[in-house]
N, CA, C and O atoms as CSV, one atom per row, in Angstrom:
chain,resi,resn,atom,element,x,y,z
A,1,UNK,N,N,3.941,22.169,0.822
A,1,UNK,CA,C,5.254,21.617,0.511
A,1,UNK,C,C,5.129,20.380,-0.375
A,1,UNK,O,O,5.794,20.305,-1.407
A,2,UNK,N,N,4.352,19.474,-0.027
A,2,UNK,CA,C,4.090,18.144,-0.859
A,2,UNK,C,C,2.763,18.127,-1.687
A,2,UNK,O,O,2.054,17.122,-1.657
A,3,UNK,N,N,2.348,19.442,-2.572
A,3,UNK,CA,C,1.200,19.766,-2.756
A,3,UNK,C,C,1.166,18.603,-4.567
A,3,UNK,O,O,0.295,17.875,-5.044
A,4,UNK,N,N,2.459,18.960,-5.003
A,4,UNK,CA,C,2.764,18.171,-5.947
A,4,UNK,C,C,2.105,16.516,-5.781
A,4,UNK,O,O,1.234,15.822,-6.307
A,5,UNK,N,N,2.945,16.433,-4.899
A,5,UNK,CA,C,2.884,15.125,-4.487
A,5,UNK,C,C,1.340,14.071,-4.675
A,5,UNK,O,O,1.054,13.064,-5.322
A,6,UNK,N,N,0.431,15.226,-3.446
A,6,UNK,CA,C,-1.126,15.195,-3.438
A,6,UNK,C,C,-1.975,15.017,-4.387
A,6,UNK,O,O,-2.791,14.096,-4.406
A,7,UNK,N,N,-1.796,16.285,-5.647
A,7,UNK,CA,C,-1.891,15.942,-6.962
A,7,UNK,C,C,-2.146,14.496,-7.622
A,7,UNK,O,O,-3.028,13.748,-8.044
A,8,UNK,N,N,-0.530,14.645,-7.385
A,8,UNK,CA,C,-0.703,13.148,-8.133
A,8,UNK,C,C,-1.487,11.993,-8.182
A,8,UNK,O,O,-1.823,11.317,-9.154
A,9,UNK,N,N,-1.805,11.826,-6.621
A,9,UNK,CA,C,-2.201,10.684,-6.456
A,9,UNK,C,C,-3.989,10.721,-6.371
A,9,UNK,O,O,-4.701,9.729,-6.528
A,10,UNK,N,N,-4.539,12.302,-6.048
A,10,UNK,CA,C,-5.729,12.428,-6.122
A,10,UNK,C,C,-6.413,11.677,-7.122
A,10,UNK,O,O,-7.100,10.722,-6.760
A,11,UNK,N,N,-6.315,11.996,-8.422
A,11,UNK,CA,C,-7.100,11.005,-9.390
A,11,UNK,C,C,-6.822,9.826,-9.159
A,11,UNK,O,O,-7.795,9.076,-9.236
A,12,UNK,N,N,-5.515,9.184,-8.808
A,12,UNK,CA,C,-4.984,8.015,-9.394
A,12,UNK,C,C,-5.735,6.794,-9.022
A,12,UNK,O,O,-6.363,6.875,-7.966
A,13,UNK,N,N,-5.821,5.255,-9.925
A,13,UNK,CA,C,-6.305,4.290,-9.786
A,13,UNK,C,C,-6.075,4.120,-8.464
A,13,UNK,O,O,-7.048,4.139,-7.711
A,14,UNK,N,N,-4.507,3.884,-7.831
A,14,UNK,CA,C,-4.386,3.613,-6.382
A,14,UNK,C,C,-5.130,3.517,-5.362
A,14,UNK,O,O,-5.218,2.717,-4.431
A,15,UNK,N,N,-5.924,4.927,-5.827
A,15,UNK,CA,C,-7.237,5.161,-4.355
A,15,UNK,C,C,-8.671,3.643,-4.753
A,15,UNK,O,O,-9.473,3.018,-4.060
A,16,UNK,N,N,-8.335,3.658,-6.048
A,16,UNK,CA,C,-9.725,3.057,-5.897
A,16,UNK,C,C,-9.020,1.094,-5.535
A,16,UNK,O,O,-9.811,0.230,-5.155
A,17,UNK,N,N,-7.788,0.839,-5.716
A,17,UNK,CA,C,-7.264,-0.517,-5.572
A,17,UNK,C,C,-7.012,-0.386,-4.277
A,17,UNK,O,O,-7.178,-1.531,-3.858
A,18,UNK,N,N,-6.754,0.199,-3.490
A,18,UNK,CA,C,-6.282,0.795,-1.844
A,18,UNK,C,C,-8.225,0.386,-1.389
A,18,UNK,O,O,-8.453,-0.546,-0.618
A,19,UNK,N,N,-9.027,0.958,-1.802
A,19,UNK,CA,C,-9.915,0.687,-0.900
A,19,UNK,C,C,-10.472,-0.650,-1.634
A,19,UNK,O,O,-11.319,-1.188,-0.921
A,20,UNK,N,N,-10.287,-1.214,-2.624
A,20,UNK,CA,C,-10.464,-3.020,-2.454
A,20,UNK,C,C,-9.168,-3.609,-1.572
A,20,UNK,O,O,-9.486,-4.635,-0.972
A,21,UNK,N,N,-8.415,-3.386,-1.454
A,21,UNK,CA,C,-7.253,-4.106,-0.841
A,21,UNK,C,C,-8.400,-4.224,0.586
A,21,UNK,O,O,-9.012,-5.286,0.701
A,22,UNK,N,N,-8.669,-2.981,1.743
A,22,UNK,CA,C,-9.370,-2.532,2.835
A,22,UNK,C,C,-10.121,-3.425,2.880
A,22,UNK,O,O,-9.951,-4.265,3.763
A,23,UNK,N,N,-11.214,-3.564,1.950
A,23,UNK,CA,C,-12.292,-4.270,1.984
A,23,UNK,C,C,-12.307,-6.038,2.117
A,23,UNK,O,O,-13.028,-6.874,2.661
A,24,UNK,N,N,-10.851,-6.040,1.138
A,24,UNK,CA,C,-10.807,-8.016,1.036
A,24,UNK,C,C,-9.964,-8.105,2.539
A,24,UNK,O,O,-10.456,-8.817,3.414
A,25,UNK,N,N,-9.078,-7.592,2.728
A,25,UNK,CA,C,-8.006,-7.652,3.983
A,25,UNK,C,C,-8.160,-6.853,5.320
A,25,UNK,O,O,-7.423,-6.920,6.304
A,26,UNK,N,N,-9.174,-6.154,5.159
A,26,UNK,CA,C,-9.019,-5.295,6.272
A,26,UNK,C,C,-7.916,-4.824,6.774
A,26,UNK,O,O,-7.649,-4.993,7.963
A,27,UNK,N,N,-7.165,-4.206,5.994
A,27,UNK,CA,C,-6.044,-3.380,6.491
A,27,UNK,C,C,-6.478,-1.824,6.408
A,27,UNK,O,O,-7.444,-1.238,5.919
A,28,UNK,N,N,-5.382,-1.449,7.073
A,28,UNK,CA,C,-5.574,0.264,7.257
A,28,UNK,C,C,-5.385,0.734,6.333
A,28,UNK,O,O,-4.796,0.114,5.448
A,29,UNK,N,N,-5.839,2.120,6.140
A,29,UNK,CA,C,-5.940,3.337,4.660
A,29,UNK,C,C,-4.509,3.374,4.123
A,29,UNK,O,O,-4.044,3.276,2.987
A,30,UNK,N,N,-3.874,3.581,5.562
A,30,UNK,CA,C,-2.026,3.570,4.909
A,30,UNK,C,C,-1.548,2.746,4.527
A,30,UNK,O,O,-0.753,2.874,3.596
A,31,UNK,N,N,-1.719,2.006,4.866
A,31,UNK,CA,C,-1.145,0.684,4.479
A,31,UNK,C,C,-1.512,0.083,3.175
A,31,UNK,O,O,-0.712,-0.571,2.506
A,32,UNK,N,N,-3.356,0.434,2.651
A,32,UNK,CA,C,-3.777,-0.028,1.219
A,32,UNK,C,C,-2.855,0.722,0.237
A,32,UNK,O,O,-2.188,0.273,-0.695
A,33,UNK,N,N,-2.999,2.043,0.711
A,33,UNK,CA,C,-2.783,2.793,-0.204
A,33,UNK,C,C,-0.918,2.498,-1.122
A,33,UNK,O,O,-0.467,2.630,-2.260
A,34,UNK,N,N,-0.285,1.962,0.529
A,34,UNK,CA,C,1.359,1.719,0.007
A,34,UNK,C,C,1.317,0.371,-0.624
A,34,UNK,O,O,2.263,-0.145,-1.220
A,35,UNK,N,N,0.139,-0.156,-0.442
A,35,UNK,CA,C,0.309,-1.530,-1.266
A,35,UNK,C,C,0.091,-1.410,-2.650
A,35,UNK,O,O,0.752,-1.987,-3.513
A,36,UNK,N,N,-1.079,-0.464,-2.884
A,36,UNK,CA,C,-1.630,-0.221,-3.971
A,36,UNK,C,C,-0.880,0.518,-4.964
A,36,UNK,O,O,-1.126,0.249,-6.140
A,37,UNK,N,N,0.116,1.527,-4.672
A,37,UNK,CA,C,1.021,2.069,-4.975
A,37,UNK,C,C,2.116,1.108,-5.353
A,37,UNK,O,O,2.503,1.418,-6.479
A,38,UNK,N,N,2.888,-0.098,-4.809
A,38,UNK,CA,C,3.620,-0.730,-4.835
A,38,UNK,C,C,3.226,-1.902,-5.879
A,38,UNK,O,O,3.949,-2.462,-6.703
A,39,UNK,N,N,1.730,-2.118,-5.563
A,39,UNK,CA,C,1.140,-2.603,-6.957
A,39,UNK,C,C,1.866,-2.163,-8.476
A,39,UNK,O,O,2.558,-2.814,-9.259
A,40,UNK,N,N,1.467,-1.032,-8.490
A,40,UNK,CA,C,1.250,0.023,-9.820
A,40,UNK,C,C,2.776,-0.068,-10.258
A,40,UNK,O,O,3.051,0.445,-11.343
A,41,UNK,N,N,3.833,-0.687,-9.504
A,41,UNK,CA,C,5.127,-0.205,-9.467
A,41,UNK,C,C,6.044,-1.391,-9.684
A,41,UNK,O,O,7.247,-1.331,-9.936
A,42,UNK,N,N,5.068,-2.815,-9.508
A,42,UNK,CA,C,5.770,-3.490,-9.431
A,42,UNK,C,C,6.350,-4.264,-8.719
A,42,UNK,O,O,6.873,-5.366,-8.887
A,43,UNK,N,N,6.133,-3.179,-7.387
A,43,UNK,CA,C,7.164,-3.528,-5.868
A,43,UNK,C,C,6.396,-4.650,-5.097
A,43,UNK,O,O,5.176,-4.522,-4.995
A,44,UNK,N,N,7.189,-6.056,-4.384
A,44,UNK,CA,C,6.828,-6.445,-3.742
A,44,UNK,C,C,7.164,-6.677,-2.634
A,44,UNK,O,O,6.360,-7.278,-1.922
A,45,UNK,N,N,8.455,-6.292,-2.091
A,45,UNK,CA,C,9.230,-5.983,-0.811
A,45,UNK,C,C,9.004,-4.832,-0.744
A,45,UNK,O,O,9.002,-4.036,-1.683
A,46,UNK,N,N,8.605,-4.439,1.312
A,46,UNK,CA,C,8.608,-3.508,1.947
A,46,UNK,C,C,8.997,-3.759,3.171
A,46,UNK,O,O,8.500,-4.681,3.818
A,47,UNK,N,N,10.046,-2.876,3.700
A,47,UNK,CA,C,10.776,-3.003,4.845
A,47,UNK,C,C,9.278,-2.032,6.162
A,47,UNK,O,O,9.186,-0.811,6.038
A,48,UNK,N,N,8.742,-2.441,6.769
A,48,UNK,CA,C,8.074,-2.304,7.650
A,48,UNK,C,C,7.749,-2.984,9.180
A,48,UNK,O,O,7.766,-4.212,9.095
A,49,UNK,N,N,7.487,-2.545,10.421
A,49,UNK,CA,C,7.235,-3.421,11.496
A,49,UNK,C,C,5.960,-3.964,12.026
A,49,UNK,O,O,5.696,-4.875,12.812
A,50,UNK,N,N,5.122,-2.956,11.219
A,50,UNK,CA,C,3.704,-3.688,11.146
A,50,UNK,C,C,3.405,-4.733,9.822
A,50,UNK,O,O,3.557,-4.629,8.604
A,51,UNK,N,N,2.721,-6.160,11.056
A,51,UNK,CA,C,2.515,-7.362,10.571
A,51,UNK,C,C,1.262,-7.103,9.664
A,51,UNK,O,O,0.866,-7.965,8.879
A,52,UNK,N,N,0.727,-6.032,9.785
A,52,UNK,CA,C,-1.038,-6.475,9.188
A,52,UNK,C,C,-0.685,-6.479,7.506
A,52,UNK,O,O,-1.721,-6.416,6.844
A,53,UNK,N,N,0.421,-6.532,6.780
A,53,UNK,CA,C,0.682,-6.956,5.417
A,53,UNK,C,C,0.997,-8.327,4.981
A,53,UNK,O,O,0.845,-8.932,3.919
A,54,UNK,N,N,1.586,-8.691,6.377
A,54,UNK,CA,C,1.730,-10.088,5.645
A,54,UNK,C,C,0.193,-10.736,5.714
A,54,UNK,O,O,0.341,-11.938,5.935
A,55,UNK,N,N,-0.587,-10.556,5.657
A,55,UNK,CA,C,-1.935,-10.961,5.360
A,55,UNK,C,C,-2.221,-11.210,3.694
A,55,UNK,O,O,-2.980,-12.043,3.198
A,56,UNK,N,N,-1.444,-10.308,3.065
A,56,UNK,CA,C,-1.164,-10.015,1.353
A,56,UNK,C,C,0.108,-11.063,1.088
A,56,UNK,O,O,1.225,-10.894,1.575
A,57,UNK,N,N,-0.338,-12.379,0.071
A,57,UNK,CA,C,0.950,-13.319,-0.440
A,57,UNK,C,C,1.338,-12.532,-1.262
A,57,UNK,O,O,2.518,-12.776,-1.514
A,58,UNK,N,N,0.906,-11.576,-1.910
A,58,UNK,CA,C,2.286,-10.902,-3.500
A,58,UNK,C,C,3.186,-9.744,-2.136
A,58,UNK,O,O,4.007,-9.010,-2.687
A,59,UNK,N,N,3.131,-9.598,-1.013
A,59,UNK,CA,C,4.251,-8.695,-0.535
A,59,UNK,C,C,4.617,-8.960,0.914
A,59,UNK,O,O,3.845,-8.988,1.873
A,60,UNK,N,N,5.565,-9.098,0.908
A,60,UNK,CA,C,7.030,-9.701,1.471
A,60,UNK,C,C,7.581,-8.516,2.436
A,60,UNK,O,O,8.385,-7.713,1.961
A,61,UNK,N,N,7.048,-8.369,4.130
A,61,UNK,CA,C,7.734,-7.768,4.890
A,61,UNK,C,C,8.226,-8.520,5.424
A,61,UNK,O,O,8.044,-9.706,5.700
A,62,UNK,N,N,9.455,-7.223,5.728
A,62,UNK,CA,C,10.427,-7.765,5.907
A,62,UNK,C,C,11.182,-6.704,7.203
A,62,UNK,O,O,11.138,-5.504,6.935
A,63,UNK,N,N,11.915,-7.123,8.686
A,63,UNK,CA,C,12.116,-5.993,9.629
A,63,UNK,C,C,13.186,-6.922,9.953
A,63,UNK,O,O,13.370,-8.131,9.815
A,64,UNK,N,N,13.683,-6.159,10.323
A,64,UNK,CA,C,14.631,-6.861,11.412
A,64,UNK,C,C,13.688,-7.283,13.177
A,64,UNK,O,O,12.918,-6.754,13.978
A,65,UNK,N,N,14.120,-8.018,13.051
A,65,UNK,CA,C,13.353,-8.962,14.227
A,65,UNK,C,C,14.429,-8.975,15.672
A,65,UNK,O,O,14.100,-9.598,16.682
């Protein structure tokens, strides 16, 4: 169903900025990878409830508390 999707991101730089993100921050795979992505994009707000991002100053979670 999301085979497209997979594609895409297989080559992409993302994977290789996702596992420096891991390495300087020790954050999780999912989490590099949405940063790294959000990198590429520009984005620096993400609405999420896991804290292990605010460890990163360029991105700004944000939950209702």
């Amino acid at each position: 169903m999301y085979s497209h999707m997979e594609s895409q991101f297989k080559n992409s730089k993302d994977h290789g900025e996702a596992g420096n993100l891991i390495n300087e921050y020790g954050i999780k795979p999912s989490n590099a990878l949405h940063v790294a992505v959000m990198k590429t994009h520009s984005i620096s707000n993400i609405a999420l409830e896991d804290k292990e991002l605010d460890k990163i100053k360029d991105i700004k979670r944000m939950w209702l508390e």
